[in-house]
C-alpha positions in Angstrom: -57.6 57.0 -62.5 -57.7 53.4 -62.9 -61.5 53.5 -62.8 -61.6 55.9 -65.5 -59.5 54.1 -67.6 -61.5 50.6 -66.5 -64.7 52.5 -67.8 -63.0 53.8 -71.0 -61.9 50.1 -72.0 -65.0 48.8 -71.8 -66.4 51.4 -73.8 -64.2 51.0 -76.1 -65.0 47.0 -76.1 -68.7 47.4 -76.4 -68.2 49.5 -79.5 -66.2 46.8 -81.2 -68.5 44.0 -80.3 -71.6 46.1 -81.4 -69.5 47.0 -84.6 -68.4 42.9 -84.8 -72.2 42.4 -84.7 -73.6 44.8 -87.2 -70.8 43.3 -89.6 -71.2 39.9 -89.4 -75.5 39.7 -89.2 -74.9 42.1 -92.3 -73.2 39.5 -94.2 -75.0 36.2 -93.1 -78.2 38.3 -93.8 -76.6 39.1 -97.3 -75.3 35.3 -97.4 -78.8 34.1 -96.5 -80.8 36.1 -99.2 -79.0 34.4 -102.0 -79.7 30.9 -100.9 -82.9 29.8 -103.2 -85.8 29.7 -100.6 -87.9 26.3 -100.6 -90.9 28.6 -102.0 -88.9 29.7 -104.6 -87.8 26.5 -105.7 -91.0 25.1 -106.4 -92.5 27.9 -108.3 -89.8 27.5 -110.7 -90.8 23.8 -111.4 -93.2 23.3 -115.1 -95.5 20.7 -115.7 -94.0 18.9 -118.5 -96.8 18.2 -121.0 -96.2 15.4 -123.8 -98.1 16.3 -127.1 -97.8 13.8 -129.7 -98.3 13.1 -132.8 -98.6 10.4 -135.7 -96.3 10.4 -138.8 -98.3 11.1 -141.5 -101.3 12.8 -142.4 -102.9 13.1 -139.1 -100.4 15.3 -137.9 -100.1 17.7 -140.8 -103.0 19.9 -138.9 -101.0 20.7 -135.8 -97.9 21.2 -137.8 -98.3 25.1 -137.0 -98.0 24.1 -133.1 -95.2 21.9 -133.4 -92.9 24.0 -135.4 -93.4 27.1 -132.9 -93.6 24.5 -129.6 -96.4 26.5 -128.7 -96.6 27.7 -125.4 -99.3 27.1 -123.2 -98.0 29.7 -120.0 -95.1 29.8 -117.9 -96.0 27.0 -115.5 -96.0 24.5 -118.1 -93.1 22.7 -120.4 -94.5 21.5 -123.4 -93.0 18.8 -125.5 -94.1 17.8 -128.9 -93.1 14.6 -130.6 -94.0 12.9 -133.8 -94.1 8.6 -132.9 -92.9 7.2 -136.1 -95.7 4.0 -136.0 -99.2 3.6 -134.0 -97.1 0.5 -132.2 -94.9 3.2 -130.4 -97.5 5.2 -129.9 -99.4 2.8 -128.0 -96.9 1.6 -125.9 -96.6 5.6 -124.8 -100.3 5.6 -124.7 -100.4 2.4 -122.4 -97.8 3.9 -119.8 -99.9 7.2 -119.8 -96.7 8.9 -121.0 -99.0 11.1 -123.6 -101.0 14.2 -122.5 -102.7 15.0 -125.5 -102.3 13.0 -129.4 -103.8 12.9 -132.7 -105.5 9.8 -133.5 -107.9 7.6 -135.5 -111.2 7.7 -134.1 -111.6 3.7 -133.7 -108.2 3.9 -131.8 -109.6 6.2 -129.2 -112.9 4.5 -128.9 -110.0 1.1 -128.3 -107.8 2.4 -125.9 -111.2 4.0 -124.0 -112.8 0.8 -123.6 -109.8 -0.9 -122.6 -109.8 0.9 -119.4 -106.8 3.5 -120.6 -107.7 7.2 -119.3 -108.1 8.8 -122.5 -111.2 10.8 -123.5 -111.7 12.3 -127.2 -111.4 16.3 -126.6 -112.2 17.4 -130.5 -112.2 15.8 -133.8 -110.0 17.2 -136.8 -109.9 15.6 -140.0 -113.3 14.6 -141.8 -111.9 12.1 -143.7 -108.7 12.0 -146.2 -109.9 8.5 -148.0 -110.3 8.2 -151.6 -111.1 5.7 -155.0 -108.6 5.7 -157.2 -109.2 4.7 -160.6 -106.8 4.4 -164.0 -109.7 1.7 -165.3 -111.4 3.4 -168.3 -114.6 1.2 -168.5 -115.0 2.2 -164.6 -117.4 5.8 -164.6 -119.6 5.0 -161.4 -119.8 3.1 -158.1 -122.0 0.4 -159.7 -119.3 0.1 -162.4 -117.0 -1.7 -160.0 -119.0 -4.7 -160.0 -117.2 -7.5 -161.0 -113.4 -5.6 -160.8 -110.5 -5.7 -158.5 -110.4 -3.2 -155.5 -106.9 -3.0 -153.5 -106.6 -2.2 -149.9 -103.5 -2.1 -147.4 -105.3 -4.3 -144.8 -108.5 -6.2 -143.7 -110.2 -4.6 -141.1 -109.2 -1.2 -141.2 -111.3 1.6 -141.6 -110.7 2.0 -145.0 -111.7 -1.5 -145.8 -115.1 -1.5 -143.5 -115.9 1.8 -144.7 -115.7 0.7 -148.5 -117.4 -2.3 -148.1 -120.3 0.0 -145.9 -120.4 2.2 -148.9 -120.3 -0.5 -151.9 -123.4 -2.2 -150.0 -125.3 0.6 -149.8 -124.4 1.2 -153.2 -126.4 -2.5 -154.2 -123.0 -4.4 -154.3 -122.3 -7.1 -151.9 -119.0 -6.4 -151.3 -118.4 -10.4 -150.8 -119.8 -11.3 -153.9 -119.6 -8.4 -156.3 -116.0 -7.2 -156.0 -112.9 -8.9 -155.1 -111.1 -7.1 -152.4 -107.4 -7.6 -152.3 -105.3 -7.1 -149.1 -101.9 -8.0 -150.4 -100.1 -4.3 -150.6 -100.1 -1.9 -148.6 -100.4 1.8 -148.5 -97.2 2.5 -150.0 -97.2 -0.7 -152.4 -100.4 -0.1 -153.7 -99.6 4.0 -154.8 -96.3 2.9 -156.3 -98.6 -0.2 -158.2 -100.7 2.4 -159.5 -98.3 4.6 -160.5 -96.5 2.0 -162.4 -100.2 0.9 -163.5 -99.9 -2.4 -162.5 -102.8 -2.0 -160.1 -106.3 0.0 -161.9 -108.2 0.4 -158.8 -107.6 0.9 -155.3 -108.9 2.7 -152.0 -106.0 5.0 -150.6 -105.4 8.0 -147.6 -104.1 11.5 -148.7 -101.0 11.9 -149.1 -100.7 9.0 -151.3 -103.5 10.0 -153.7 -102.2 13.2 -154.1 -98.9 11.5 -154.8 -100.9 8.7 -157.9 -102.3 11.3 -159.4 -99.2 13.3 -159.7 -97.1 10.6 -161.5 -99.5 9.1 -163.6 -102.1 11.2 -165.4 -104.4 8.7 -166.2 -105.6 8.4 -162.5 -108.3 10.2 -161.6 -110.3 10.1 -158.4 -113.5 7.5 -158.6 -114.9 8.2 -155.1 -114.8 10.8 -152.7 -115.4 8.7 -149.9 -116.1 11.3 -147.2 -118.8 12.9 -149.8 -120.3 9.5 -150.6 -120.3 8.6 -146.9 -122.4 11.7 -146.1 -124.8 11.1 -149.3 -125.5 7.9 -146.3 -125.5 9.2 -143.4 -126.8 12.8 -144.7 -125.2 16.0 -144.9 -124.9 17.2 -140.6 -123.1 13.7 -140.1 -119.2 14.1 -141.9 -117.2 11.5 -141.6 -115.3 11.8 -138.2 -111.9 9.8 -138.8 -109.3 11.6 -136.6 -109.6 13.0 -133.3 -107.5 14.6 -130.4 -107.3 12.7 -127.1 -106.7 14.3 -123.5 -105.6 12.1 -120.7 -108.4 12.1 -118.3 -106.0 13.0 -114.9 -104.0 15.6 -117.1 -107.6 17.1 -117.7 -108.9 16.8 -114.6 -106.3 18.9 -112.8 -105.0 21.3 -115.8 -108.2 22.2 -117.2 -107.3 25.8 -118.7 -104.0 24.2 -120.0 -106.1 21.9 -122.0 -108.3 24.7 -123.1 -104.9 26.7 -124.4 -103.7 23.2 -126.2 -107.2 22.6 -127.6 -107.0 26.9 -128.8 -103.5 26.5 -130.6 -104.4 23.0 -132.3 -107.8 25.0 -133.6 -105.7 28.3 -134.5 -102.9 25.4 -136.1 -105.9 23.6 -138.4 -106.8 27.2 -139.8 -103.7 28.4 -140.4 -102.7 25.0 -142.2 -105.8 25.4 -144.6 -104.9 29.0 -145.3 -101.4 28.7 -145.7 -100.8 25.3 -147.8 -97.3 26.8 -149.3 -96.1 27.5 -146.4 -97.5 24.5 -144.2 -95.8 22.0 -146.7 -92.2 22.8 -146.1 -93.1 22.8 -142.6 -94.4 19.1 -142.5 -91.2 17.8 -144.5 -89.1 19.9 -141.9 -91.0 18.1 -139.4 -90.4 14.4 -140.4 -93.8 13.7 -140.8 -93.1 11.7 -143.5 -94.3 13.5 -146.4 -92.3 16.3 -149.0 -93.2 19.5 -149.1 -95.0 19.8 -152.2 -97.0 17.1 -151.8 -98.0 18.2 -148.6 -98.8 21.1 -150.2 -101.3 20.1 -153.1 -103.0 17.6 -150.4 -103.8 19.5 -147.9 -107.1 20.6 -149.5 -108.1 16.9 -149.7 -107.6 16.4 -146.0 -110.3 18.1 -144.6 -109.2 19.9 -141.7 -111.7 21.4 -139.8 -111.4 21.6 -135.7 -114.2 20.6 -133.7 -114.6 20.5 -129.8 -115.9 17.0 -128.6 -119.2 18.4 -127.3 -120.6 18.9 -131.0 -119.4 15.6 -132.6 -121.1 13.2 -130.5 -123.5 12.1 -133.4 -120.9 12.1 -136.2 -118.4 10.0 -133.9 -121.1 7.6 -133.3 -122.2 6.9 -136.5 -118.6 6.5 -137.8 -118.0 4.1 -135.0 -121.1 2.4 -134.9 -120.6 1.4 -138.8 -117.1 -0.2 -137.7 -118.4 -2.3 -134.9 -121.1 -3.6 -137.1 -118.4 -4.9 -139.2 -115.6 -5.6 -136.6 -116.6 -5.0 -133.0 -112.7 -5.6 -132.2 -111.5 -2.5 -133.9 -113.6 0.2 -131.7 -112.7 -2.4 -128.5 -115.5 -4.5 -128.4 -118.2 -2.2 -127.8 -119.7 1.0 -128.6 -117.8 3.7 -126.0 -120.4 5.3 -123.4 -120.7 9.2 -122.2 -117.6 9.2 -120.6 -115.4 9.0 -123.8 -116.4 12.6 -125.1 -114.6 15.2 -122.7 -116.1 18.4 -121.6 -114.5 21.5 -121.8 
């Protein structure tokens, strides 16, 4: 009897212990799948990509991608900034905290030949410079001979550029003209407006925004039409490009080709859609109102093109600076290695 009832209690105690068991692997298996796995973890974890962009003109083009924050798949976080001056943008440049930026052409062909890992992936704005004119005995070119030119600084591309194009014209640009430095951009469209200054070189906006306010302005030279009456019609006037960061490129090669898509698919939209772009780049803070975003667009020439097919425009616009100032495309003409491949 006591056997039985031996045999029966342990039974009974193997039941519970099996019971005990099932229960508690139940709940640490439970317990266990809600603990993030190490693989999990990881996949969750984006690439951060910094896009930047210049206050101003230069970024009016990609104003499509940075009001959207265009997405460029799931394995990526991409951030898109405006730097309010080139100085802040260099100092990111310098630290390689930029993935991709609008620039000026000479910059690009600076920071390159300074060592910095940036390549030129596409250029996208043929030009936005312009002669402005309220002198009425001023009709041509030639008719500047002997008159007052402003320009914001000595140097710069709008300066070498006009002094290219005056002495190709048959004026010395030393000799013929006087070239004054002493206002800026912003000083010298206000001048002119006011018409204390006749003649001056000038970017878009601020031509758009002269020949708004005072009527008897009107635009002398079309200097990205005069420059290809130059260089001939296939070479336009390559001013502003997109940079990639060489390591960024290297190792995210079909995020690049997405970015390099949406800033295409940005620059037509833009030039379709002026009316709606212009609110866009005022919302933005690029420094510009909406309307005269809006009427300047037109005069910006916008027109995306991969790296690949400007090699002989970019040259020629670069080459014409460092004949002038070898300093401002970094002391020498940039090699291969500066135009990226997609």
């Amino acid at each position: 009897m006591k056997g039985k009832r031996y045999l029966l209690a342990l039974i009974l105690l193997a039941i519970v212990i099996g019971l005990g068991y099932a229960y508690w692997f139940n709940y640490y298996k439970t317990k266990i799948s809600k603990v993030p796995q190490p693989q999990d973890t990881l996949a969750k974890v984006k690439t951060v990509v910094n896009v930047y962009g210049l206050k101003g003109v230069s970024t009016v083009g990609m104003i499509k991608m940075f009001e959207d924050k265009a997405s460029i798949g799931n394995d990526y976080d991409v951030k898109y900034q405006v730097a309010d001056s080139p100085d802040i943008l260099m100092s990111k440049l310098t630290t390689k905290a930029v993935d991709l930026a609008a620039l000026p052409t000479n910059l690009a062909a600076t920071i390159y030949n300074k060592g910095m890992d940036y390549k030129l992936a596409a250029v996208t704005s043929w030009g936005v410079l312009y002669v402005v004119n309220s002198d009425n005995t001023v009709k041509t070119i030639n008719d500047l001979k002997g008159k007052t030119i402003n320009i914001s600084d000595k140097g710069s591309t709008p300066d070498v550029v006009l002094r290219y194009l005056l002495s190709k014209n048959g004026l010395n640009p030393e000799k013929d003209v006087k070239l004054d430095y002493t206002l800026g951009h912003v000083e010298i469209a206000q001048a002119m407006i006011a018409d204390r200054v006749k003649i001056g070189i000038l970017p878009e906006p601020f031509v758009t925004m002269v020949l708004a306010q005072n009527k008897k302005v009107s635009t002398l030279m079309d200097v990205q039409k005069e420059w290809q009456n130059q260089q001939g019609a296939n070479v336009p006037f390559a001013q502003t490009c997109l940079v990639v960061r060489g390591d960024f490129a290297k190792n995210n090669a079909q995020a690049v080709a997405k970015l390099l898509d949406l800033n295409k698919d940005s620059i037509t939209w833009v030039n379709a859609n002026p009316s709606l772009a212009g609110p866009l780049v005022e919302k933005n803070n690029l420094g510009i109102k909406a309307n005269i975003a809006q009427l300047s667009i037109p005069k910006c020439n916008f027109r995306y093109e991969d790296a690949t097919n400007t090699k002989n425009a970019v040259n020629t616009f670069l080459k014409v600076i460092f004949d002038f100032s070898p300093k401002d495309v970094g002391g020498k003409m940039p090699d291969e290695g500066f135009f990226y491949k997609r």
